[in-house]
C-alpha positions, -999 to +999 in steps of 0.1 A: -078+090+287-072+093+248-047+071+231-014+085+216-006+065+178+031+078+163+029+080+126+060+082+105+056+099+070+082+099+048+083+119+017+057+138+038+062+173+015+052+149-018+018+156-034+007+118-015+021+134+017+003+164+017-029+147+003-025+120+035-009+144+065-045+167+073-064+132+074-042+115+095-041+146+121-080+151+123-082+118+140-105+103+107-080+072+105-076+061+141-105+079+156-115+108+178-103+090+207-066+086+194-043+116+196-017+118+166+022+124+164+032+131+133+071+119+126+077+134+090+108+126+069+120+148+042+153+148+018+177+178+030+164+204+005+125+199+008+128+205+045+121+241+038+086+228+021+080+207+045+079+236+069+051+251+051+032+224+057+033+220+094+022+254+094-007+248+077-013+222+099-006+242+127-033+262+115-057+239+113-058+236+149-070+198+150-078+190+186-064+156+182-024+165+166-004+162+193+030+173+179+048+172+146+086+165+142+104+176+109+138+159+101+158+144+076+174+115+090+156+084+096+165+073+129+148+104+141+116+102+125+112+065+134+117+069+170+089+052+185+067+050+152+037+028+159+030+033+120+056+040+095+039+053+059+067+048+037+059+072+005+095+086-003+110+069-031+133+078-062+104+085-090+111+066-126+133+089-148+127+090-187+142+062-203+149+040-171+142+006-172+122-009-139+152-029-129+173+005-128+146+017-105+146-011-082+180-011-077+184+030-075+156+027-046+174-006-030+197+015-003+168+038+008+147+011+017+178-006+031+183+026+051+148+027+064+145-009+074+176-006+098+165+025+109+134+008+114+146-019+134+168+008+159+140+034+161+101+023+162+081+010+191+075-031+194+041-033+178+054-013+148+030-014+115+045-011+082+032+006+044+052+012+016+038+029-005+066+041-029+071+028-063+083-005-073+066-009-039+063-050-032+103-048-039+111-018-015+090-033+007+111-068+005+140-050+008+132-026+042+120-060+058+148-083+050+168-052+065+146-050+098+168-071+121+143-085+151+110-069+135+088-097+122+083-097+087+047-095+091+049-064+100+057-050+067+031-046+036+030-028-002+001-010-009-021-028-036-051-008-017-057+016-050-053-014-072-082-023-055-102+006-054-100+009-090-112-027-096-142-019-078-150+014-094-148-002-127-169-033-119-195-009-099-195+016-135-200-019-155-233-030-132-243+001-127-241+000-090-222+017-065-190+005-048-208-002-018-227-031-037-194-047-051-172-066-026-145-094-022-124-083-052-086-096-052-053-080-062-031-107-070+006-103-076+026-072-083+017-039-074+023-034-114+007-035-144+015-073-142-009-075-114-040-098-119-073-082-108-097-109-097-139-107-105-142-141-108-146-141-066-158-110-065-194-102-059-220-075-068-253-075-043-238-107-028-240-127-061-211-136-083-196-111-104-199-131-138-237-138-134-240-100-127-220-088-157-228-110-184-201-094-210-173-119-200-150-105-226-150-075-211-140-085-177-110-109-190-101-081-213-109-045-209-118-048-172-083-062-162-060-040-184-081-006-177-074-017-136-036-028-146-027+007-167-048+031-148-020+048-136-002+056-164-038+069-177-039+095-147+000+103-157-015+108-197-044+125-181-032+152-154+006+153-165+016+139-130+011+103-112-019+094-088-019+120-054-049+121-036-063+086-048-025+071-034-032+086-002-064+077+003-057+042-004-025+039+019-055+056+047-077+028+035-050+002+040-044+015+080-081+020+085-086-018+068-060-031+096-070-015+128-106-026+123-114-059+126-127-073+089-166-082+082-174-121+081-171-130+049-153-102+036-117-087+028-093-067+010-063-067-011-027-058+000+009-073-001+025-095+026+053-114+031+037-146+012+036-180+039+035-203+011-004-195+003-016-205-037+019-221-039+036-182-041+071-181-029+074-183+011+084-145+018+076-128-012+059-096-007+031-108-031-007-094-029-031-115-017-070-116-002-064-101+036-089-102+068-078-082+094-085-094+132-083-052+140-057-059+166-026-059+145-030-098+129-043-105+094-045-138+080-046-143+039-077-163+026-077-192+016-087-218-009-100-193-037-108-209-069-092-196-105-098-211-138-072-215-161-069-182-175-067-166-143-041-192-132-023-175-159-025-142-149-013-153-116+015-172-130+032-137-148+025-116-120+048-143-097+071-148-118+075-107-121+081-105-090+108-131-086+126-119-112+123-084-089+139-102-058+170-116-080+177-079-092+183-068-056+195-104-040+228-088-030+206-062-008+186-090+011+198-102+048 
């Protein structure tokens, strides 16, 4: 008999949305053996959008989409979720500053965590993917009454991808050659993208790539500003490559993690590299592929990249204060 996995989407009608929703119902993310329900949440006035796309889902006729549900209200669209995509968020207006931002997004995730809580079924799973994400993420888990904060992560999934493309570019490799990269931090461009662990062919990045100024220098600010280079680029923010790394962060959890590898994404920190015990900071993750992860440990950094590490932190507590009041 096949499995049934509720998904909530919110913001589902968004250009990440509709790049993520026909992946998630072909059954490429949880398998051809799990059937999908799709729980999407809109704002009142893209509902109409939204329609359009369940009717091109509809018409793609996937075997394994078991239903869809369209709403607007949370509590509905998190009834039952065993996976909760959280994508929705206020975008950055001209002129705002980030802490405007984090505290305009504040009662939405505040909103969704309590709804959260009500709504989803016991072994809940939870992304946030929406921008100043590590924050909203802090803030829908601190308002999750009863759901452990474990449960909750921020993406730093495409941080990571683009680490790799770029080191793979550098040694003329492919990105199947370049493994055990790190996002430490902020899901900003304060993060701090990691080679010196990293590994081409299985051998340390620096013996690989012998230009060392490049990957303290150009390497790390190319991974840390790529976004706003898509934003210069296409006129819009990062789509399809968002919601393939949000699928990429749900694929890297249900399956249990090679020996001797892992991936990047933000957790509620346990004290690990001396980060603030529940700060949703990024860190090396393995997953056990039934729902537990554990953050590895005992990574080396030299002093530079003790720097690095140092601003990202310290970005990300000043983060926390700006939204204290919001925190249970």
């Amino acid at each position: 008999m096949s499995k049934l996995v509720n998904v909530a989407v919110t913001g589902a009608a968004g250009q990440i949305g509709y790049a993520m929703l026909f992946r998630l119902a072909s059954g490429e993310i949880f398998g051809h053996d799990t059937r999908v329900a799709l729980r999407l949440l809109e704002v009142t006035p893209v509902l109409k959008a939204l329609e359009g796309v369940v009717m091109e889902l509809d018409d793609c006729a996937f075997p394994l989409l078991d239903s869809v549900t369209i709403t607007d209200d949370a509590n509905v669209a998190f009834e039952g979720v065993n996976w909760a995509l959280l994508v929705g968020s206020k975008p950055r207006g001209k002129g705002m500053e980030r802490s405007d931002l984090i505290r305009d997004n504040g009662p939405i995730f505040v909103g969704q965590g309590r709804a959260l809580a009500a709504r989803a079924a016991s072994d809940l799973r939870v992304l946030v993917v929406g921008n100043p994400a590590n924050t909203n993420c802090l803030i829908a888990a601190n308002n999750a009454a009863g759901v452990p904060a474990e449960r909750f992560a921020a993406m730093t999934q495409l941080d990571h991808n683009r680490a790799v493309i770029q080191l793979a570019k550098k040694a003329g490799v492919t990105v199947n050659e370049v493994s055990n990269v790190t996002i430490w931090g902020n899901h900003s461009p304060s993060q701090y993208p990691d080679a010196e662990n990293a590994k081409i062919n299985g051998k340390p990045v620096y013996e690989v790539i012998t230009d060392h100024d490049w990957l303290k220098n150009s390497f790390v600010t190319t991974v840390q500003k790529r976004g706003a280079a898509v934003i210069e680029a296409r006129g819009a923010s990062s789509a399809a490559s968002a919601a393939n790394a949000a699928l990429n962060h749900v694929q890297n959890m249900v399956k249990k993690t090679p020996a001797g590898h892992w991936f990047s994404c933000a957790v509620p920190s346990d004290g690990s590299y001396g980060v603030d015990e529940g700060l949703i900071f990024s860190f090396p993750i393995t997953s056990d592929g039934q729902g537990g992860y554990s953050i590895v440990q005992g990574l080396p950094m030299s002093d530079w990249a003790k720097g690095k590490f140092a601003a990202t932190l310290q970005e990300l507590r000043d983060e926390k204060a700006v939204v204290a009041d919001l925190l249970k």
